[in-house]
Steps between C-alpha positions, in 0.01 A plus 500: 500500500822391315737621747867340396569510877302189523781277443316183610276534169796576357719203590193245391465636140896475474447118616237442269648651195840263588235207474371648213792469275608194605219329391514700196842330433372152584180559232720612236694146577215302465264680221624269212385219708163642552151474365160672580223302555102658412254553778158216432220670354256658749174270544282438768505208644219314730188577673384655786767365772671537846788688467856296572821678551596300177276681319635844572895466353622432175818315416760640405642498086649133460785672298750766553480834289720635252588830600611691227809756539253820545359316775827431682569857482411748815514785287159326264290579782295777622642436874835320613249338772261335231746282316420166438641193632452152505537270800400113482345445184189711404578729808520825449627774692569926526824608622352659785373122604843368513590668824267692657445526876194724623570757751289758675563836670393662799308790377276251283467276871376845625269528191314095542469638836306853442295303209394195720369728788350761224289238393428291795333871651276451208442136612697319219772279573824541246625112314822551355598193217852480387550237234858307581773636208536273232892472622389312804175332363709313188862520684574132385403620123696829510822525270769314656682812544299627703484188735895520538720600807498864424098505467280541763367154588186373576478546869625874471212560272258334715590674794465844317124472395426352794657778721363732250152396543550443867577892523223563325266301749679619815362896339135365520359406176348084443805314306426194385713226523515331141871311528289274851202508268683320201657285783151409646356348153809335361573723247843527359619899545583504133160380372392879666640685190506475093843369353459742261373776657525761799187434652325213745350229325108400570618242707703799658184724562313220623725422812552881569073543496572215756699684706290801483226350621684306756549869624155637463278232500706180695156338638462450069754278499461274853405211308760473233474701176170512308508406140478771259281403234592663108659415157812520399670570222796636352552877443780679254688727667787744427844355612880562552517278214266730326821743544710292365311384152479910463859555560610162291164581213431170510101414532393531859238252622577661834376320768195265627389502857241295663186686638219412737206707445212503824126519360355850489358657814205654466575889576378648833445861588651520822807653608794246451639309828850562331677674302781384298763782377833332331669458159490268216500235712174574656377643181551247240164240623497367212841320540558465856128547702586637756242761636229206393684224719533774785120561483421065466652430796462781757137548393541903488396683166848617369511807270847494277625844409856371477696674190692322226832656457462757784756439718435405889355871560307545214186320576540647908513839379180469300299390689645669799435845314115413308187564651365176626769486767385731684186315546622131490557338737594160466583202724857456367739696236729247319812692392712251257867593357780329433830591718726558198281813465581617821921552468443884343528717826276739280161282578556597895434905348157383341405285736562742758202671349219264499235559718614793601241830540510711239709886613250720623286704265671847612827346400715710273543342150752602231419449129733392186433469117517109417769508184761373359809467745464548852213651704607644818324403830632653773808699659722453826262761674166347416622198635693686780130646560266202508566354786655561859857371513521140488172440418392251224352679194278412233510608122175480333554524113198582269425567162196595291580262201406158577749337331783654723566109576887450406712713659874531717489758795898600581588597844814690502729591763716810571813245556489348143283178575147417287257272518260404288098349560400324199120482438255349223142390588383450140389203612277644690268728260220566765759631763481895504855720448530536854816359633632518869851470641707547804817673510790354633647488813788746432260750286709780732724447234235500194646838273172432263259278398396439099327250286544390130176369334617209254241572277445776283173670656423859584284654782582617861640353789403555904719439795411523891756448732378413898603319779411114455223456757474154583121397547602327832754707630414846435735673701803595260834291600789597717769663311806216420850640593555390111250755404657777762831400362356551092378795574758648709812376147208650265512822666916517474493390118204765426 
């Protein structure tokens, strides 16, 4: 939820948007000076081969770019976050890059902790992969700017992911370890990601399949790294400089990447060993390989149903929510997202609700028309009603047009305060519009509950509130004294 209390969040996107302009100021300096260089022509290039971490990175343009005066301004962008900046020649960064540190709250802890233990009862062990930020990855290529005293420096970021995934593995899940992997096979940090891009390079996805399978599979590995045998090649891809020829109209090239494509395995009908849920990183096998590396060297059939564009949930919640769940059962469950995804306190509401039991089938429901405007879910006294005091409750949201995919739900309190859960899983066309949150903590102080559908569709809406049971701790929690204390100011203001 975007709650303006959380002045952390706050405080970073201040820091960031400092960095921002003052690189802004140093581009418009040097953009005389400049010229843009075109990406080489995609071609493949040799046979059948073992793959190299050389052959997974592309260098970066030879010249600098000439950013035109649209593209120096915030305001020519869709988001303040997404502007465009260039580091070391033909490096290219987002705002949001320059300054970054990822952080992680307690409620999502508790949340890695109720999903590991859901699915290890169902005898399948939770792998969590968080690519390293870009900010840490290419630090010596970042803007220098954002390198100076008043930036955070390298150590600070590095001590941030790593706490962040070392929370992460302290709540249960797998967490591969791909900064020691990179270490182990002598490969530069920067040579993980594109210069020109937000996501891992090949060579990037081939040391994290490493470190996967150093967690699943180690006994794979014992005698040094078997060679992956494929072709490579190089692979057009959509760019931040792909931005930037849009913003300037100048004729994009966009960018080249180099590939390594595995030959095809012949398709099996058994149940896959794992399961790979993520984002474009994951998704996009035809640039980066990953699922196909994961699969070479752990010798477990992989099935990919990662999601392009998604978001870090997207992908989860599908599959989570579709039919075959309920009778896979695979080995291992690869969740992959990146950490920037993880700042908006709203993602601990939705993924409060995955793999949770749906609200009993005597449940009451209330109905609204799906319009124009807002569509109101719930009042103070159906949430008053749910649940005993204190405990957690569930909102299950459902709608009888499919396409209910885009949508904000508001949660607004009696003392002035709203929040806002943002959700869009267009991505995800096979997912059903059936969407799950939990409420938050203070929800005492909830006055009512609505939702805005950000697409013009008609039809009717569903709602069931219930307490949240947990699949391994049934028994509903122990009132807080911050819950006693909500509902003890709501009944003075009321």
């Amino acid at each position: 939820m975007n709650n303006g209390s959380n002045s952390s969040y706050c405080v970073r996107g201040a820091t960031a948007s400092i960095f921002a302009i003052a690189v802004a100021l140093t581009h418009g300096l040097a953009v005389a000076q400049n010229m843009r260089s075109g990406s080489p022509v995609a071609a493949v290039h040799g046979p059948l081969r073992a793959f190299q971490p050389s052959d997974g990175f592309i260098d970066p343009a030879p010249t600098r770019y000439a950013f035109c005066r649209a593209s120096l301004r915030t305001k020519s962008y869709a988001l303040p976050s997404k502007q465009v900046f260039e580091g070391d020649t033909g490096w290219f960064f987002h705002a949001d890059e320059l300054d970054s540190n990822p952080s992680i709250t307690p409620d999502l802890l508790d949340d890695f902790t109720r999903l590991t233990r859901t699915l290890a009862q169902r005898g399948t062990k939770l792998v969590v992969v968080v690519p390293p930020p870009r900010g840490l990855l290419a630090y010596s290529h970042l803007p220098p700017q954002a390198r100076g005293t008043m930036a955070t420096p390298y150590d600070a970021r590095l001590r941030a992911y790593q706490s962040f995934v070392d929370h992460i593995r302290r709540a249960g899940p797998m967490v591969p370890d791909i900064l020691a992997e990179a270490n182990r096979n002598g490969v530069s940090l920067d040579r993980l990601t594109s210069p020109s891009d937000m996501h891992w390079s090949t060579t990037g996805a081939w040391v994290t399949s490493l470190a996967v399978t150093r967690q699943i599979a180690p006994q794979k590995l014992k005698g040094g790294v078997p060679p992956l045998m494929g072709t490579a090649s190089l692979v057009g891809a959509e760019s931040y400089r792909t931005t930037l020829d849009t913003l300037c109209r100048t004729p994009g090239r966009g960018q080249t990447v180099r590939a390594f494509t595995l030959p095809a395995t012949p398709a099996t009908q058994n149940r896959a060993d794992i399961i790979l849920v993520g984002t474009s990183f994951s998704a996009l096998t035809h640039r980066y390989g990953f699922a196909p590396f994961v699969q070479a060297y752990s010798g477990m059939a992989t099935q990919n149903l990662a999601v392009a564009g998604g978001g870090p949930l997207t992908a989860f919640r599908q599959y989570a929510a579709s039919e075959r769940f309920k009778t896979d059962k695979p080995k291992y469950l690869i969740w992959e997202f990146s950490p920037s995804m993880m700042s908006d306190a709203g993602f601990a509401s939705q993924l409060g609700g995955v793999l949770r039991t749906a609200c009993p089938a005597n449940t009451p429901a209330t109905s609204a028309a799906l319009g124009a405007g807002l569509s109101a879910l719930a009042t103070g006294e159906d949430i008053a009603n749910a649940a005993p005091e204190g405990a957690p409750i569930q909102m299950t949201v459902k709608s009888d047009n499919a396409a209910f995919k885009r949508f904000t739900v508001f949660l607004n309190y009696v003392d002035g305060r709203q929040d806002t859960v943002d959700m869009d899983s267009r991505a995800a066309p096979d997912m059903a519009a059936n969407y799950t949150f939990i409420l938050p903590d203070d929800r005492a102080l909830l006055s009512d509950i609505a939702v805005r559908s950000n697409d013009p569709l008609s039809g009717t809406l569903r709602t069931q509130l219930c307490p949240a049971v947990d699949p391994i701790d049934p028994n509903p929690a122990t009132p807080t004294l911050f819950s006693r204390l909500a509902a003890w100011f709501k009944s003075f203001w009321s």
